[in-house]
C-alpha positions as a Markdown table, in Angstrom:
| # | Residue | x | y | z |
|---|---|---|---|---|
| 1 | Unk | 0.0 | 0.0 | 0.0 |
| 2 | Unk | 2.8 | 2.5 | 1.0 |
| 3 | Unk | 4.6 | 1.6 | -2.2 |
| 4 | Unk | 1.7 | 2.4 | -4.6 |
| 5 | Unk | 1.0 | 5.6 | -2.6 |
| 6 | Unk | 5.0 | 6.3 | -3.1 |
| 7 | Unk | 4.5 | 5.4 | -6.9 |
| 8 | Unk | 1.2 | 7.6 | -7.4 |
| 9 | Unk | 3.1 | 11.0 | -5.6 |
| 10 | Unk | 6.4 | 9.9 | -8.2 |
| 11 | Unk | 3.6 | 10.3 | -11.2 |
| 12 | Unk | 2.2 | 13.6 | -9.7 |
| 13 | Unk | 5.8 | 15.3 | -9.5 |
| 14 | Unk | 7.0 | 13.8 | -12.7 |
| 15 | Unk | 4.0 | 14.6 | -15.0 |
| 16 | Unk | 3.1 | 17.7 | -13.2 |
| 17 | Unk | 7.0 | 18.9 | -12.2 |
| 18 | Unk | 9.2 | 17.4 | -13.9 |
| 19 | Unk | 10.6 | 15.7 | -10.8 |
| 20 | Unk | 11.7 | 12.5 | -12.5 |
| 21 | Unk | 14.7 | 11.6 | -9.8 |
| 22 | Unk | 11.7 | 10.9 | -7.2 |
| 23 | Unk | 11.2 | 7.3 | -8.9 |
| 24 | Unk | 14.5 | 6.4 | -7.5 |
| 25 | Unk | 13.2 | 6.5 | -4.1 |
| 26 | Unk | 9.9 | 4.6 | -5.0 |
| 27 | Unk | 12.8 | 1.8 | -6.6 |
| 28 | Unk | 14.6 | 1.6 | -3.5 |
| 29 | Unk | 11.5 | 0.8 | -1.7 |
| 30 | Unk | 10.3 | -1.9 | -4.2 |
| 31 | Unk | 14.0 | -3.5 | -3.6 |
| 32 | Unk | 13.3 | -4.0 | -0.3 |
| 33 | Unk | 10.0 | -6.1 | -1.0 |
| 34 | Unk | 10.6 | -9.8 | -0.1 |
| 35 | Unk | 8.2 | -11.7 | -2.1 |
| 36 | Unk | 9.0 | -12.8 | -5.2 |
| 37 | Unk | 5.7 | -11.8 | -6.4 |
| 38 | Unk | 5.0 | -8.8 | -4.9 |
| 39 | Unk | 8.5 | -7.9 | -6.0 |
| 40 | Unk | 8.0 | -8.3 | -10.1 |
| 41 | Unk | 4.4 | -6.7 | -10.0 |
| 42 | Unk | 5.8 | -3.7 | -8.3 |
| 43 | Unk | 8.5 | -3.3 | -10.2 |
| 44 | Unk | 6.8 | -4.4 | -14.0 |
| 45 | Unk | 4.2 | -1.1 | -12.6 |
| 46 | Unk | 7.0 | 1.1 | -11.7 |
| 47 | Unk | 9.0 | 0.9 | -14.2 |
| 48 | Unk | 6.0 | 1.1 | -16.7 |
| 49 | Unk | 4.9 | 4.0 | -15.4 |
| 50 | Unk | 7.7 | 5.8 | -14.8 |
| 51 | Unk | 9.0 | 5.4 | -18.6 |
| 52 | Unk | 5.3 | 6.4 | -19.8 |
| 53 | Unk | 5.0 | 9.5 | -17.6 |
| 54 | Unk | 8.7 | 10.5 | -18.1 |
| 55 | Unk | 7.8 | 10.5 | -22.0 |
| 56 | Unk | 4.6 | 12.5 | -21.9 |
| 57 | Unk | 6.4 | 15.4 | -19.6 |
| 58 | Unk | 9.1 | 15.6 | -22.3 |
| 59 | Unk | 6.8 | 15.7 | -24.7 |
| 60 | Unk | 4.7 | 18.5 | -23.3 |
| 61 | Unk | 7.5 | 19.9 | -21.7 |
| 62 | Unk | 10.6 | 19.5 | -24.1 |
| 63 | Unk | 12.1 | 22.5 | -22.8 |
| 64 | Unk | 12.3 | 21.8 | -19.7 |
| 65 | Unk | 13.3 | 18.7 | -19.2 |
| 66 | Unk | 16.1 | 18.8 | -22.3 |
| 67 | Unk | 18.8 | 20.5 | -19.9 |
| 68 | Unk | 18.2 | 17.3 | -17.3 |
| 69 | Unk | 18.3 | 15.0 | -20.3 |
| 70 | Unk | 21.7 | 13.2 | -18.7 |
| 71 | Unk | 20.2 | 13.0 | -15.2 |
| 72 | Unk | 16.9 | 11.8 | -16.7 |
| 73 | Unk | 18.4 | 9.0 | -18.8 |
| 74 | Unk | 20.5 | 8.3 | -15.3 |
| 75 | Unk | 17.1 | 8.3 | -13.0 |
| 76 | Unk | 15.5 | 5.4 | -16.2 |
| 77 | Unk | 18.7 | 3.5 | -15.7 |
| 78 | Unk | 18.3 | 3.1 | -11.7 |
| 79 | Unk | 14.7 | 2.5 | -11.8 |
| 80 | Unk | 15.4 | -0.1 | -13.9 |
| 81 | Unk | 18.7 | -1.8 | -12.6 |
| 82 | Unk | 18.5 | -0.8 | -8.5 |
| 83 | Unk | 15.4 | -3.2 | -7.7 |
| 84 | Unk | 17.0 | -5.7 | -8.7 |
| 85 | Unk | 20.3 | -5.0 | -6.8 |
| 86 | Unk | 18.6 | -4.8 | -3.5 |
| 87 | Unk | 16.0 | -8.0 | -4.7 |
| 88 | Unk | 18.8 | -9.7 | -5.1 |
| 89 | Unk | 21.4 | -8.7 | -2.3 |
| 90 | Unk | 18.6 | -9.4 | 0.1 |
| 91 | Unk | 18.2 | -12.7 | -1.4 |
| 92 | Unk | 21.6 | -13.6 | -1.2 |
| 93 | Unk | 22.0 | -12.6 | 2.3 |
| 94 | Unk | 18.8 | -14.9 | 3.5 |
| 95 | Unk | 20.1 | -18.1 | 1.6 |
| 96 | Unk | 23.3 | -17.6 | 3.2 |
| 97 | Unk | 22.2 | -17.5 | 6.4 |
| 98 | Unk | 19.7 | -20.6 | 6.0 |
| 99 | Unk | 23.2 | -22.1 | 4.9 |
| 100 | Unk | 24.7 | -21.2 | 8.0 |
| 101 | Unk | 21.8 | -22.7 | 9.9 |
| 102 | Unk | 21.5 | -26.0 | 8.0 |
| 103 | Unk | 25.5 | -26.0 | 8.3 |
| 104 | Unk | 25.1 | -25.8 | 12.2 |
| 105 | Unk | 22.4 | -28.6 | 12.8 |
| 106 | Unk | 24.3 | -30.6 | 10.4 |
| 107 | Unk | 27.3 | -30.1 | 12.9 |
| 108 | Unk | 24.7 | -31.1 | 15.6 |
| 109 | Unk | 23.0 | -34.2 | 13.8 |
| 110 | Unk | 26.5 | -35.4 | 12.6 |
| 111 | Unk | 27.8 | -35.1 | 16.9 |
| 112 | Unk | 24.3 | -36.8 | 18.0 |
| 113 | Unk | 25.1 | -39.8 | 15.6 |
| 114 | Unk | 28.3 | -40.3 | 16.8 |
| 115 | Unk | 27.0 | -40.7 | 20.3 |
| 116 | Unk | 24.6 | -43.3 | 19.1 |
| 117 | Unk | 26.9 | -45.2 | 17.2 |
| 118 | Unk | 29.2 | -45.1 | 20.0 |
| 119 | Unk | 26.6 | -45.8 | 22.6 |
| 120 | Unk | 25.6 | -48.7 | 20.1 |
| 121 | Unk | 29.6 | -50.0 | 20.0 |
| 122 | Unk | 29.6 | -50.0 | 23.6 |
| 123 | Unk | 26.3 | -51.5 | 24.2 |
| 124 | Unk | 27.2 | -54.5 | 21.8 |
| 125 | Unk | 30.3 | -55.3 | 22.8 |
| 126 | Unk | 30.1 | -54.8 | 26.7 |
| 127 | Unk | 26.4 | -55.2 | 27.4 |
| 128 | Unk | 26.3 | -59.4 | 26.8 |
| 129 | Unk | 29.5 | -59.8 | 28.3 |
| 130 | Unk | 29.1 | -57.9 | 31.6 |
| 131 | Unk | 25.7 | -59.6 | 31.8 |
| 132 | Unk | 27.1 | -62.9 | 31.3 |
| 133 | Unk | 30.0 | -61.9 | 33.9 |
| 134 | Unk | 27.5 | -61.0 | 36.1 |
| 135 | Unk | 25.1 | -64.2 | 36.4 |
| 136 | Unk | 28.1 | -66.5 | 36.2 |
| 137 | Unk | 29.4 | -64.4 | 39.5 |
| 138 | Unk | 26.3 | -65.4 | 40.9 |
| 139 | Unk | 26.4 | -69.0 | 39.9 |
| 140 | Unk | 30.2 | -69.4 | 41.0 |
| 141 | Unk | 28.8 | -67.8 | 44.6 |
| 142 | Unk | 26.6 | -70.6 | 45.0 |
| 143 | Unk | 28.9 | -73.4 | 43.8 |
| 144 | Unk | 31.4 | -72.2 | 46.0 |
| 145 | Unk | 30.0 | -74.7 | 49.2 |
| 146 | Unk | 28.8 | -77.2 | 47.1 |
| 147 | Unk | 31.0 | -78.1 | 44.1 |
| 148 | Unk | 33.9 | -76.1 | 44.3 |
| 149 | Unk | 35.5 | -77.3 | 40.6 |
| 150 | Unk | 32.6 | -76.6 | 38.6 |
| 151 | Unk | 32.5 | -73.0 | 40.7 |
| 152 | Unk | 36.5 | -73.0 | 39.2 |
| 153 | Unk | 35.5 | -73.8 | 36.1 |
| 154 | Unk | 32.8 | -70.5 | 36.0 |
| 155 | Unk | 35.4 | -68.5 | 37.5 |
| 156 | Unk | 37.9 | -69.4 | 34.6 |
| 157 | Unk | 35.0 | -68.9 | 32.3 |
| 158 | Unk | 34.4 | -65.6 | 33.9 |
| 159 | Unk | 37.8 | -64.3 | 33.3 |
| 160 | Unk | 38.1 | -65.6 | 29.7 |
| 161 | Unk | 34.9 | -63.8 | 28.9 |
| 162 | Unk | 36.7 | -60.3 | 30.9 |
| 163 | Unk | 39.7 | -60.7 | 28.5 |
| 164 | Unk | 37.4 | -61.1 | 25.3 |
| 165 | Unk | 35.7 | -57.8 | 26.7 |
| 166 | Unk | 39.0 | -56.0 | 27.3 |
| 167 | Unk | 40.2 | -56.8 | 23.8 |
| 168 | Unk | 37.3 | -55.5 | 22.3 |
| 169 | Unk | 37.3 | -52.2 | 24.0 |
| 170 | Unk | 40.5 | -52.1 | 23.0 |
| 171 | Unk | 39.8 | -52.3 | 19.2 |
| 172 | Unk | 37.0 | -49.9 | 19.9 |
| 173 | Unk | 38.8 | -47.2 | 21.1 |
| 174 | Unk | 41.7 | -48.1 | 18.2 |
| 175 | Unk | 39.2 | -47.4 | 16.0 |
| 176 | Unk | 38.5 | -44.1 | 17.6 |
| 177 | Unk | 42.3 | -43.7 | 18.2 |
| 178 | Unk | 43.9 | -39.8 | 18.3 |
| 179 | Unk | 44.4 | -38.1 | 14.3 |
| 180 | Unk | 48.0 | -38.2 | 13.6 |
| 181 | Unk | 49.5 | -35.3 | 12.5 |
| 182 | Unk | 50.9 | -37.1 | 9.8 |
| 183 | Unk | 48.0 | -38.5 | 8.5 |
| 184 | Unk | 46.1 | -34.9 | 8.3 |
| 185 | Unk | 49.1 | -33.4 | 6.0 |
| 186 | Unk | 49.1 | -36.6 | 4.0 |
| 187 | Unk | 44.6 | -35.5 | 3.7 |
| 188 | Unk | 45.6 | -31.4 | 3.4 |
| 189 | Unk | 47.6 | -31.9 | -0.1 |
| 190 | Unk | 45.3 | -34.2 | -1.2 |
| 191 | Unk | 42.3 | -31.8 | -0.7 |
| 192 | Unk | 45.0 | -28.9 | -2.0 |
| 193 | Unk | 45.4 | -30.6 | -5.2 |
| 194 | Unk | 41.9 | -30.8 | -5.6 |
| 195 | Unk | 41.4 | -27.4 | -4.9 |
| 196 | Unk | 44.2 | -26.9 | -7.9 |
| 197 | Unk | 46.7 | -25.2 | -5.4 |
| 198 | Unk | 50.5 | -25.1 | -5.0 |
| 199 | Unk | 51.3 | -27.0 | -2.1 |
| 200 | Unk | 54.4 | -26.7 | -0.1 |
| 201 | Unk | 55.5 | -28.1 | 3.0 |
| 202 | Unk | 58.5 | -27.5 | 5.4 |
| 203 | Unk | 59.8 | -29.4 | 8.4 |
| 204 | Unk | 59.9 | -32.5 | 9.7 |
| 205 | Unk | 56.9 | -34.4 | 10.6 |
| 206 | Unk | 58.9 | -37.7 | 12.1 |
| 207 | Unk | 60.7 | -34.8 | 14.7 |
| 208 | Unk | 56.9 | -34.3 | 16.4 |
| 209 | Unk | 57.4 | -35.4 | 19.6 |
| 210 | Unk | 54.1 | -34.5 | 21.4 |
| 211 | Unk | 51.4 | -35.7 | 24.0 |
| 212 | Unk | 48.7 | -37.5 | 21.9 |
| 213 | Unk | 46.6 | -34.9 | 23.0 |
| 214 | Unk | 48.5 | -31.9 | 21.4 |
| 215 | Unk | 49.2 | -33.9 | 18.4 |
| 216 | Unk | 45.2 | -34.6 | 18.2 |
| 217 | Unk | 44.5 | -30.3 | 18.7 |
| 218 | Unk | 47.6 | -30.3 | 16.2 |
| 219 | Unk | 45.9 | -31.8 | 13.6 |
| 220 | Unk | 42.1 | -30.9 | 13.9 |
| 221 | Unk | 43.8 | -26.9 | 14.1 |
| 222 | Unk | 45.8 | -27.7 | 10.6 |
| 223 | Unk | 42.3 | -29.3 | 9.2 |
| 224 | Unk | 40.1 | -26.2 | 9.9 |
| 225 | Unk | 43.1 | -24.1 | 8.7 |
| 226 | Unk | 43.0 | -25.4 | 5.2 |
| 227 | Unk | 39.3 | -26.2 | 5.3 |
| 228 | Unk | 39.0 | -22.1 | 6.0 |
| 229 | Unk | 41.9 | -21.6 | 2.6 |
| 230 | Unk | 39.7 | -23.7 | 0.3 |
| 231 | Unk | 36.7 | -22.2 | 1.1 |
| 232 | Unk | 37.3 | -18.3 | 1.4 |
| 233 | Unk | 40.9 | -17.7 | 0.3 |
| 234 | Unk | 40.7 | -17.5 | -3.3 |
| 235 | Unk | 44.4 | -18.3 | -3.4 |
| 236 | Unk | 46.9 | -20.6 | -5.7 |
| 237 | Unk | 49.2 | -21.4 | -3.5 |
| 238 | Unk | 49.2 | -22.7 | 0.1 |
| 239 | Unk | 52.5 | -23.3 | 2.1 |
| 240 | Unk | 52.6 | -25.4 | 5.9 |
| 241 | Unk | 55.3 | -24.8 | 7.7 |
| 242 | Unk | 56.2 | -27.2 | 11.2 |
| 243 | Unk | 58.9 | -26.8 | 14.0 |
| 244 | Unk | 59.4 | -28.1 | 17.2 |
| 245 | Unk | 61.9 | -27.1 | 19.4 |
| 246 | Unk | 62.3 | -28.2 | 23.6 |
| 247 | Unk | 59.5 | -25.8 | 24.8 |
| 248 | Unk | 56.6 | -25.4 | 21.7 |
| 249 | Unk | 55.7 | -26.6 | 17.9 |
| 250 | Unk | 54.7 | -23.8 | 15.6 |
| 251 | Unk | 52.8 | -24.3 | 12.9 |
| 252 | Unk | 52.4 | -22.0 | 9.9 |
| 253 | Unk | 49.7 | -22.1 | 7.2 |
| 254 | Unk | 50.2 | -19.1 | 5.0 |
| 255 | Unk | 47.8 | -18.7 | 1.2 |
| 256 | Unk | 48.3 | -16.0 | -1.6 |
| 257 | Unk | 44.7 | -15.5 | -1.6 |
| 258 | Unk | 42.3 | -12.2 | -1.1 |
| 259 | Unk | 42.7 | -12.4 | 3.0 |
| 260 | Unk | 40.3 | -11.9 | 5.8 |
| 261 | Unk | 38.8 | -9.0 | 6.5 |
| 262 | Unk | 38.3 | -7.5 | 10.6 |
| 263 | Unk | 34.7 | -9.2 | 10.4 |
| 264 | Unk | 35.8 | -12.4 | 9.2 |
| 265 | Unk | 38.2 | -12.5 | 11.9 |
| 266 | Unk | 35.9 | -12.0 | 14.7 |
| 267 | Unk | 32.7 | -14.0 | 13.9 |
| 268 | Unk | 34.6 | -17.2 | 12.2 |
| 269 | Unk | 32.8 | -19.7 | 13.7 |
| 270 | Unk | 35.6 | -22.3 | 12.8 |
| 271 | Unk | 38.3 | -19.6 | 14.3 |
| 272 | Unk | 36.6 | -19.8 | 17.6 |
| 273 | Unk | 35.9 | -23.2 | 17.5 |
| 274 | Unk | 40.5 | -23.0 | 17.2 |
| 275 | Unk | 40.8 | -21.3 | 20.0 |
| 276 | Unk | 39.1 | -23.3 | 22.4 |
| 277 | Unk | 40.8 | -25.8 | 21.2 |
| 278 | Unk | 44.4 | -24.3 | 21.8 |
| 279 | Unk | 43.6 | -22.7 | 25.3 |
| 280 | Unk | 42.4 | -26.2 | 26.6 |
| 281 | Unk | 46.3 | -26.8 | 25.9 |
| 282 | Unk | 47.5 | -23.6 | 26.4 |
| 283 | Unk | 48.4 | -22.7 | 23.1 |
| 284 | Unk | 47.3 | -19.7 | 21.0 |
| 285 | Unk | 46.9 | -18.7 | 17.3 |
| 286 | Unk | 47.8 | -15.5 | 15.2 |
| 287 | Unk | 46.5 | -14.3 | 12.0 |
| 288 | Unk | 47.5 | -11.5 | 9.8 |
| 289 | Unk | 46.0 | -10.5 | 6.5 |
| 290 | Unk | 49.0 | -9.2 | 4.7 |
| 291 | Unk | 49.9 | -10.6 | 1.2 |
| 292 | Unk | 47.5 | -13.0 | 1.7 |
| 293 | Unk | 46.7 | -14.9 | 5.3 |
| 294 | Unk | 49.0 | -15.8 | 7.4 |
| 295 | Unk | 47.7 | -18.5 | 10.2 |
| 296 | Unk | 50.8 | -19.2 | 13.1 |
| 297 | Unk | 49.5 | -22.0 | 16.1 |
| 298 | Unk | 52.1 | -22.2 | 19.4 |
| 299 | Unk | 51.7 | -25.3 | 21.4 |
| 300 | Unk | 53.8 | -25.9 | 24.8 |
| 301 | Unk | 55.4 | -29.4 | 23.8 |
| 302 | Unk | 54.5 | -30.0 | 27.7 |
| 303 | Unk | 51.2 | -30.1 | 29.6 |
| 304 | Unk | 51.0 | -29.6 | 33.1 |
| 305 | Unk | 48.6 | -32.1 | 35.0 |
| 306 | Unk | 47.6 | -28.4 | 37.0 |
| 307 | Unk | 46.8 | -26.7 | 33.7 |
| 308 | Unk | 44.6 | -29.6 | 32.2 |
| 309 | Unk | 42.6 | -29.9 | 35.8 |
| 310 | Unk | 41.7 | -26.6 | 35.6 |
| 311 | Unk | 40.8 | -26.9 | 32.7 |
| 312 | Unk | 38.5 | -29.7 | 33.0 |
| 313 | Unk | 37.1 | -28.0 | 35.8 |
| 314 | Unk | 35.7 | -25.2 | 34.1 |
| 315 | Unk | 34.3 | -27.6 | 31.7 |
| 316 | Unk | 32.7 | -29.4 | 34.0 |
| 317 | Unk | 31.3 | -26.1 | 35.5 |
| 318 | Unk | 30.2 | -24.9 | 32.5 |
| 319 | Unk | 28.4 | -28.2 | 31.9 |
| 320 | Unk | 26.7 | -27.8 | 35.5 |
């Protein structure tokens, strides 16, 4: 309603006036519209009616309007073309954050079904056993007085069936075993070369002498790193650079690409999701947008058991 009311007043001042620049306001406004449909009758009517009544007052009024012929022909040209802009700026910017969203409970789905599966792991390979440990403790308790070999014979059975258990838990937590940093750099070129991008790589991966648990941050920090170059870099050539000395490991990722702008810095979910990552260690990250982006990770090579309480502690608050 406020839009036609904006379009009849543009007609007024153009046909009466000669006020032709007052359709760019109207324009704006139909940019803004949100519905598709809405959007194209608005506009089809605007436009219409703003070419119509711009060529009756230069008919009638030749004059008058032949000095503002460049602005006039400027005015037609963002009726026409600003709409559209806005239409689809606003467009973009409501896709992209549907992305995010569907990104995020992805990210959530993809975390709740690996609780299930591992609930399900656990819950096959423990559950029967534990049960059957369980009633043949009972039976060997009330054998014990009566017919103390066959109670031997449970109790043997009972700690066959513990050592089948323990060797399964075993393979079950193999199989959900720490990421080697190794491993992850042999994965980065791979996903470089896909990406059709220089890859170079300096230092010494067999030198990484590390807590499991720093190697494991290590690795997960170089994955988001490159994952973050692929994605919003633009760049053609990606270099990783590693070195450990007695006290830290540094690790360089540094792209030729466009670089990150104050924003990006700030509100990277995946930047964030780095550093509390590296202060559960104690490490820290540095970026700089210069020539490209430069990512540098420091790691103390040692953990203190007083810095990792503490910080279990506040997770455990914070899960409270």
């Amino acid at each position: 309603m406020w839009i036609s009311f904006e379009m009849v007043v543009s007609l007024i001042m153009i046909i009466f006036f000669g006020y032709v620049y007052l359709a760019i306001f109207t324009a704006f406004s139909i940019g803004m519209i949100r519905r598709p449909v809405g959007f194209y009758i608005m506009y089809g009517l605007h436009v219409g009616f703003t070419v119509i009544a711009t060529g009756v007052t230069f008919f009638f009024k030749w004059d008058v309007l032949l000095s503002q012929l460049p602005f006039i022909i400027f005015t037609i040209v963002g009726v026409v073309l600003m709409p559209f802009t806005l239409y689809t700026k606003n467009r973009r910017e409501k896709l992209e954050g549907q992305l995010e969203t569907a990104k995020d409970r992805i990210a959530e789905l993809i975390v709740f079904e690996e609780r299930q599966r591992i609930a399900r792991d656990l819950h096959d390979t423990l559950g029967q056993k534990l049960s059957m440990i369980g009633l043949k403790s009972d039976l060997a308790a009330r054998l014990i007085e009566r017919d103390k070999d066959q109670a031997l014979v449970e109790i043997k059975e009972i700690r066959q069936t513990a050592s089948i258990a323990l060797k399964e838990v075993r393979e079950l937590v193999a199989n959900m075993r720490t990421t080697r940093f190794e491993d992850e750099l042999m994965r980065v070129a791979q996903i470089l070369d896909a990406a059709e991008m220089d890859f170079t790589f300096e230092g010494d991966v067999e030198t990484l002498q590390v807590p499991p648990l720093v190697e494991n941050v290590l690795s997960m920090c170089l994955k988001e790193a490159i994952t973050n170059v692929v994605k919003h870099s633009n760049a053609t050539k990606c270099k990783v650079a590693f070195h450990q000395n007695f006290k830290e490991v540094y690790l360089l990722v540094h792209d030729n690409g466009n670089g990150l702008s104050t924003k990006q810095m700030r509100t990277g979910n995946g930047l964030k999701g780095m550093q509390e990552r590296l202060e559960f260690i104690n490490g820290s990250f540095k970026l700089e947008s210069k020539d490209g982006t430069s990512l540098t990770i420091t790691i103390p090579v040692a953990l203190t058991h007083q810095h990792v309480t503490e910080k279990m502690d506040k997770i455990y608050k914070k899960g409270e």
